[in-house]
Backbone atoms as SQL, in Angstrom:
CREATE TABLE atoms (id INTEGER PRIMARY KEY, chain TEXT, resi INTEGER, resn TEXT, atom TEXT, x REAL, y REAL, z REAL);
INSERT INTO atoms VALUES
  (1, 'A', 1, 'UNK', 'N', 0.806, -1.204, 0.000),
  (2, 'A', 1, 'UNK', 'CA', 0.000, 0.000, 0.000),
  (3, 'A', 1, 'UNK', 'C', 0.847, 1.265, 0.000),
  (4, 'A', 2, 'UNK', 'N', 2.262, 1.005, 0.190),
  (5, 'A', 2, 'UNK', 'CA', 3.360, 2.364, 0.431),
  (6, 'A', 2, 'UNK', 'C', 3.169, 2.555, -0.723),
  (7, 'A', 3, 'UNK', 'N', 2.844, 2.205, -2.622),
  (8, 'A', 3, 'UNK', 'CA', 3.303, 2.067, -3.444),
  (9, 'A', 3, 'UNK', 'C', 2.151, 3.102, -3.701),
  (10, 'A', 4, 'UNK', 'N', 0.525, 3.101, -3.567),
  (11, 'A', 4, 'UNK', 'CA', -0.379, 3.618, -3.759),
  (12, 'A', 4, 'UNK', 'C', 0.228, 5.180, -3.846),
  (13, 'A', 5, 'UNK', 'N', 0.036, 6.013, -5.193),
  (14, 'A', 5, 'UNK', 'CA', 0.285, 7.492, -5.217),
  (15, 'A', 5, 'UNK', 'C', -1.245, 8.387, -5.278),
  (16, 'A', 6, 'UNK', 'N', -2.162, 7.722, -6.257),
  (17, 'A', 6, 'UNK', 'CA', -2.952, 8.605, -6.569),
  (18, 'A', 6, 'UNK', 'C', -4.593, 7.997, -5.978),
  (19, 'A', 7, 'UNK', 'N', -5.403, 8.402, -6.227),
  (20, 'A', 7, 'UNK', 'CA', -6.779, 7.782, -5.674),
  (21, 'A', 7, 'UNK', 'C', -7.223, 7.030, -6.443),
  (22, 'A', 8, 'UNK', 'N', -6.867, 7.121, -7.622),
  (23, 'A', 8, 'UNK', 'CA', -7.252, 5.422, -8.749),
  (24, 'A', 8, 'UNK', 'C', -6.027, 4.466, -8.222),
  (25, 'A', 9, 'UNK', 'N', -5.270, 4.444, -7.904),
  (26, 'A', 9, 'UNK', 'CA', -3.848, 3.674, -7.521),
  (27, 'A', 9, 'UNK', 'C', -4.750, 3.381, -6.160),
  (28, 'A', 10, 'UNK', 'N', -5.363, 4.008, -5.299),
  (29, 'A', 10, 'UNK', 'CA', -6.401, 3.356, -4.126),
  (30, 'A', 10, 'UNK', 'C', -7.122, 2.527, -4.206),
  (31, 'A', 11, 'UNK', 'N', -7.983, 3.255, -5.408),
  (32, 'A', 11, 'UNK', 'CA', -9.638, 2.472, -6.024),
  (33, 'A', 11, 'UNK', 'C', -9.062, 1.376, -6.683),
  (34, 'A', 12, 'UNK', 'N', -8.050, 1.604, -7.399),
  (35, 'A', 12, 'UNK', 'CA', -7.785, -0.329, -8.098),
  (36, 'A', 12, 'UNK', 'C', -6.989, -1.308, -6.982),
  (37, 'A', 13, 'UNK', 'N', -6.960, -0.985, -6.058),
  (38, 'A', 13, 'UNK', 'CA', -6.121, -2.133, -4.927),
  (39, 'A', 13, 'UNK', 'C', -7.296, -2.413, -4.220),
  (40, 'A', 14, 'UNK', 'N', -8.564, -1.650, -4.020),
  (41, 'A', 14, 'UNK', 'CA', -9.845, -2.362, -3.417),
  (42, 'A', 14, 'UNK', 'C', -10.642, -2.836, -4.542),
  (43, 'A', 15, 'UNK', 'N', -10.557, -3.072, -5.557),
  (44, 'A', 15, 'UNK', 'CA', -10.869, -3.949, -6.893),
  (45, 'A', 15, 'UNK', 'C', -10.177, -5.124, -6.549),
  (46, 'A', 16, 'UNK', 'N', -8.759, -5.475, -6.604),
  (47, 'A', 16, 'UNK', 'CA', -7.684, -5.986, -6.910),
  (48, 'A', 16, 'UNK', 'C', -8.106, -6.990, -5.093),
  (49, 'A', 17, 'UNK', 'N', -9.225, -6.831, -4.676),
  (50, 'A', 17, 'UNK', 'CA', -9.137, -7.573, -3.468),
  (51, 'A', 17, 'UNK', 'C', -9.953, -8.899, -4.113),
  (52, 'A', 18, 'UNK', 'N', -10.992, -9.133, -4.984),
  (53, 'A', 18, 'UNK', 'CA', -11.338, -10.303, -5.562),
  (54, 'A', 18, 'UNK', 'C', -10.460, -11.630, -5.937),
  (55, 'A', 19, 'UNK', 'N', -9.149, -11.172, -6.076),
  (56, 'A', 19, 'UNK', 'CA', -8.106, -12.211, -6.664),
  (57, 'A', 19, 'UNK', 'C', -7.359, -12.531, -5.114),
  (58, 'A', 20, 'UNK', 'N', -7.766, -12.177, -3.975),
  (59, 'A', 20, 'UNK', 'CA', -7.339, -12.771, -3.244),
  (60, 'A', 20, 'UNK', 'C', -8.012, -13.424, -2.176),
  (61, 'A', 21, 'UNK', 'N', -9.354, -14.120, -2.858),
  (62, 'A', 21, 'UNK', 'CA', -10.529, -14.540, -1.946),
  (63, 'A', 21, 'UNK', 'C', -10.493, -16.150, -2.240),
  (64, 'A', 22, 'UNK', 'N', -10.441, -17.063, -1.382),
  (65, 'A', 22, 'UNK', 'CA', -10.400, -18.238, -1.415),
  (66, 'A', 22, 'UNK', 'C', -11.505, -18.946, -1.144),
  (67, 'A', 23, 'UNK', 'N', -12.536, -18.771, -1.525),
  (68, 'A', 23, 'UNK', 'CA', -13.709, -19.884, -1.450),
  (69, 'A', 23, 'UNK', 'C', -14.949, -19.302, -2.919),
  (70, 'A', 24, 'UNK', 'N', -15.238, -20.639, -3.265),
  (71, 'A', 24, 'UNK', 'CA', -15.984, -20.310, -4.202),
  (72, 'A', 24, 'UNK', 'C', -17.497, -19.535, -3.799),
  (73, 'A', 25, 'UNK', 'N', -17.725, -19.981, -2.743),
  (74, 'A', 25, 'UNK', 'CA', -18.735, -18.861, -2.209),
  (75, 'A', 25, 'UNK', 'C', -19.236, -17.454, -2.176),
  (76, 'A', 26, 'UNK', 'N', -17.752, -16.901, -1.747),
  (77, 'A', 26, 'UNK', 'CA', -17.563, -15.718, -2.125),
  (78, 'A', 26, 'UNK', 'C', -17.458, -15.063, -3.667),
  (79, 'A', 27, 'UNK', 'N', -16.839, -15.537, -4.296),
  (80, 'A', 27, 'UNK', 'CA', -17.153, -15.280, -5.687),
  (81, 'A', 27, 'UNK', 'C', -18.611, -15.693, -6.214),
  (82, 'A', 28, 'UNK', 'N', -19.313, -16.595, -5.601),
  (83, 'A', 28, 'UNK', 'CA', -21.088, -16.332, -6.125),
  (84, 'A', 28, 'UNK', 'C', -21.420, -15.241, -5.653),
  (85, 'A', 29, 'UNK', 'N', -21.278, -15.065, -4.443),
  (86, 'A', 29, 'UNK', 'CA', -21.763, -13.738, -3.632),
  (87, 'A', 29, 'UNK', 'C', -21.638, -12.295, -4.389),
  (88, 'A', 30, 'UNK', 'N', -20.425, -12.452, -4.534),
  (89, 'A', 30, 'UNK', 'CA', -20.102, -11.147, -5.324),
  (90, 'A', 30, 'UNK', 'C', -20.389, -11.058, -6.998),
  (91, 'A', 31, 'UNK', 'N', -20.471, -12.337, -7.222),
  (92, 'A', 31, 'UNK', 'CA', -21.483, -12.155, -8.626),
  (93, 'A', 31, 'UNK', 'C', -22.681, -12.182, -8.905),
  (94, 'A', 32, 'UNK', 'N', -23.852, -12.705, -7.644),
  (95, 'A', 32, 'UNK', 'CA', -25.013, -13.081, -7.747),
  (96, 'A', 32, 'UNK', 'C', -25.407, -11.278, -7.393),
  (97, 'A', 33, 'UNK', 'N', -24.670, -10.461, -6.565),
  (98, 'A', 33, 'UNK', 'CA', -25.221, -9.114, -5.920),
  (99, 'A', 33, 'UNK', 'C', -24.679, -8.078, -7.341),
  (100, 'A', 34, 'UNK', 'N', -24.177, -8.433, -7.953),
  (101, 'A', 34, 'UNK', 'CA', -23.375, -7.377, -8.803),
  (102, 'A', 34, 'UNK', 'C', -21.912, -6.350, -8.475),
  (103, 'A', 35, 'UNK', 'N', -21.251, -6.781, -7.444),
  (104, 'A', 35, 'UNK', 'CA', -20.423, -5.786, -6.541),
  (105, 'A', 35, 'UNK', 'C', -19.828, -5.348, -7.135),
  (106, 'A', 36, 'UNK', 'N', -18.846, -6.536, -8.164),
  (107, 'A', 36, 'UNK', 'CA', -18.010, -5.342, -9.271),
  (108, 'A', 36, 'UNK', 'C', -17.973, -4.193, -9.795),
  (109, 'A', 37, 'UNK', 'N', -19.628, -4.372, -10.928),
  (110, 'A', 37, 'UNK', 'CA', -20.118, -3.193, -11.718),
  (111, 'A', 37, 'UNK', 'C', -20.710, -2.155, -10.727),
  (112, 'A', 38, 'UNK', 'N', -21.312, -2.841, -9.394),
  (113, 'A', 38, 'UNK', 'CA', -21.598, -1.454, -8.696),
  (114, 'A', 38, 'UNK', 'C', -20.336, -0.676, -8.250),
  (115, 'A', 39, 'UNK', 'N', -19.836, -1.425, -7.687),
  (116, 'A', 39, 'UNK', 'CA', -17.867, -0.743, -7.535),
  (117, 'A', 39, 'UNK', 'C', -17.575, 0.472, -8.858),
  (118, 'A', 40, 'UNK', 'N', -17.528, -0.390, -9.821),
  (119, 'A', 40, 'UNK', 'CA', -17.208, 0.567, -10.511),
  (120, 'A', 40, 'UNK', 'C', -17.999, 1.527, -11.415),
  (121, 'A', 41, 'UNK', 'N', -19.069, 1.512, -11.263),
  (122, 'A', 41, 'UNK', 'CA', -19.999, 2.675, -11.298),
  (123, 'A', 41, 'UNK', 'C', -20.400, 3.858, -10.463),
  (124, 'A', 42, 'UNK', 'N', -19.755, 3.440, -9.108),
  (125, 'A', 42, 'UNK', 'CA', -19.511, 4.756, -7.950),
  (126, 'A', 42, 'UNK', 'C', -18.983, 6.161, -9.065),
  (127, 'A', 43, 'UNK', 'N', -18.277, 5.943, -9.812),
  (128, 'A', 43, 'UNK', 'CA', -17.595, 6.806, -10.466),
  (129, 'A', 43, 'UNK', 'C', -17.542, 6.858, -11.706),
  (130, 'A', 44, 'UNK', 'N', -17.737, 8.299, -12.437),
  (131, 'A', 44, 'UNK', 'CA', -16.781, 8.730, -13.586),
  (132, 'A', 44, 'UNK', 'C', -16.188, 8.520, -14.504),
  (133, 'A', 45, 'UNK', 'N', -15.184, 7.665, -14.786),
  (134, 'A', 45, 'UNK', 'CA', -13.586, 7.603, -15.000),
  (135, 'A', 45, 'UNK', 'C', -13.216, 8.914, -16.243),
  (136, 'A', 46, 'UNK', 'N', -12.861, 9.870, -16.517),
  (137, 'A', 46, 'UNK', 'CA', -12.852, 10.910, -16.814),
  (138, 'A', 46, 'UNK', 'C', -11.478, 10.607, -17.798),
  (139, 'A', 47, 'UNK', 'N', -10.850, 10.144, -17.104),
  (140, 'A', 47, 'UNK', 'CA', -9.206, 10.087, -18.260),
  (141, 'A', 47, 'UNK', 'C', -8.628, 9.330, -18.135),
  (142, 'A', 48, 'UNK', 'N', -9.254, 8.236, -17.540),
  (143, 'A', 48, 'UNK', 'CA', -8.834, 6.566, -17.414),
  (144, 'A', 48, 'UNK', 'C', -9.933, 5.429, -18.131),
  (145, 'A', 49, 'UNK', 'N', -11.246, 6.350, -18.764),
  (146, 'A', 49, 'UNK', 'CA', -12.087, 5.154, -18.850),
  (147, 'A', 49, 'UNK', 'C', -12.038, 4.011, -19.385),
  (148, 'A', 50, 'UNK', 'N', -10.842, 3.870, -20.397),
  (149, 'A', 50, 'UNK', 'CA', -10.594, 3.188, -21.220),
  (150, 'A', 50, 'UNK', 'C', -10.072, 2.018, -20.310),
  (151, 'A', 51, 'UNK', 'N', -8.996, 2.215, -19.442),
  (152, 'A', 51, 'UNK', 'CA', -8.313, 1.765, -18.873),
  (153, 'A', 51, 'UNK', 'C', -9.143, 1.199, -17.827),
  (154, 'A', 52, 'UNK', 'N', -10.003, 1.339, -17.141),
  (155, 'A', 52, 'UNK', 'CA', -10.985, 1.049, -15.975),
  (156, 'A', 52, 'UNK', 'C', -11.952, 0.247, -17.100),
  (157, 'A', 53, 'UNK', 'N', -12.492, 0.334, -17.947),
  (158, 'A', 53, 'UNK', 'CA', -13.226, -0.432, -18.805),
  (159, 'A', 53, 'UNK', 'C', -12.488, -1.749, -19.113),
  (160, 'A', 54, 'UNK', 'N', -11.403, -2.202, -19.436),
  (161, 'A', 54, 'UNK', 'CA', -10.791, -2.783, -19.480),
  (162, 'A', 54, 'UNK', 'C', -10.608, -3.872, -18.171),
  (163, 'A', 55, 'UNK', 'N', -9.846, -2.920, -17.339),
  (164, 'A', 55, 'UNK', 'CA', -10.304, -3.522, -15.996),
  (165, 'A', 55, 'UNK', 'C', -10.678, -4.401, -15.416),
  (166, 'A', 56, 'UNK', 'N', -12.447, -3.599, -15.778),
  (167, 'A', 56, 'UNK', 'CA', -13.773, -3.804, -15.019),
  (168, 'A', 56, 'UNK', 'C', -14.203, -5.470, -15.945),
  (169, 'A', 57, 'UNK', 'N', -13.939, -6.011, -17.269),
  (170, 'A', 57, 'UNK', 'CA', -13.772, -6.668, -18.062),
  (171, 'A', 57, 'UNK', 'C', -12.799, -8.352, -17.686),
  (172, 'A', 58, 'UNK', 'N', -12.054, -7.722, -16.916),
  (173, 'A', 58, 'UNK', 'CA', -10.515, -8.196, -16.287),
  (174, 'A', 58, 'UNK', 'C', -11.044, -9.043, -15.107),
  (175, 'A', 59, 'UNK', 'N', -11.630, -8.308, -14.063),
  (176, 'A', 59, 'UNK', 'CA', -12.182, -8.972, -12.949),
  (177, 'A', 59, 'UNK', 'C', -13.241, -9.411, -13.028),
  (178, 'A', 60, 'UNK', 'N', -14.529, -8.995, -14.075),
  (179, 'A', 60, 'UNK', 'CA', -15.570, -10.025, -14.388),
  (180, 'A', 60, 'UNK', 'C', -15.244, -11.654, -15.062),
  (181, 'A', 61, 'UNK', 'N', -14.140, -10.897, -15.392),
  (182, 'A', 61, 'UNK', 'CA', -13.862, -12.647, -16.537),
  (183, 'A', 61, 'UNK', 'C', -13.261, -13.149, -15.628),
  (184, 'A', 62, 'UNK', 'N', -12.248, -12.866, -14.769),
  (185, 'A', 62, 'UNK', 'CA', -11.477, -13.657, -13.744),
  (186, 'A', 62, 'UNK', 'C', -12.699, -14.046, -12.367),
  (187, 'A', 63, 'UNK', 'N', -14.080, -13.332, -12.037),
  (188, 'A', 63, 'UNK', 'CA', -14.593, -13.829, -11.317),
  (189, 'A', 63, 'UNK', 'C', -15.591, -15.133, -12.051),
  (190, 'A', 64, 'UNK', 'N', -15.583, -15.074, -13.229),
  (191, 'A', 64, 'UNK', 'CA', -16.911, -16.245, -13.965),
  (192, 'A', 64, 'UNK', 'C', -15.801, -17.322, -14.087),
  (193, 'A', 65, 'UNK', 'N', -14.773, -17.297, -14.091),
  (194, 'A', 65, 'UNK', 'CA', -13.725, -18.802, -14.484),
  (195, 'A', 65, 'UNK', 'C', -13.808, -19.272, -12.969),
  (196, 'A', 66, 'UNK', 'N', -13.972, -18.280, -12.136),
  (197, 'A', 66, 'UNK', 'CA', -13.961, -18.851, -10.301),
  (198, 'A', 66, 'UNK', 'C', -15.270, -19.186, -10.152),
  (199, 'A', 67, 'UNK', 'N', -16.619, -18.785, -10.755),
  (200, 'A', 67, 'UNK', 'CA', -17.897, -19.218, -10.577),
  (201, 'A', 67, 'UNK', 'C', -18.012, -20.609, -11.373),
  (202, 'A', 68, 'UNK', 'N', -17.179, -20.907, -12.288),
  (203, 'A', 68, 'UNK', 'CA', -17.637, -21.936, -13.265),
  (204, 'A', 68, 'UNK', 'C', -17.145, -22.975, -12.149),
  (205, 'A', 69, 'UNK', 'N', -16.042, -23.097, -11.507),
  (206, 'A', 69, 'UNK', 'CA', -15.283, -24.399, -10.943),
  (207, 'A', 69, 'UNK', 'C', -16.304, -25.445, -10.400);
């Protein structure tokens, strides 16, 4: 977290908490409620959207390969 500079460098390390959840449970949970897309619809992205679109793409596909198991 020393590494964190800016407030997207914040917002993507509380994204970046899905890849470190160990039960398949939790990944239904968080896909059956929508948490991702609500996560990242709190906001904007103004001069990153591309990059947060991408993302947001990144951790849906990495949470449905953890829902399929």
């Amino acid at each position: 977290s020393k590494d964190r500079k800016t407030g997207i460098d914040i917002w993507i390390s509380y994204i970046a908490f899905v890849y470190g959840l160990e039960f398949k449970c939790s990944y239904d949970l968080i896909r059956k409620n929508d948490y991702i897309n609500k996560l990242f619809d709190r906001f904007d992205y103004v001069y990153d959207n591309e990059k947060m679109s991408a993302l947001r793409k990144e951790v849906l596909l990495f949470l449905e390969t953890k829902v399929e198991r």
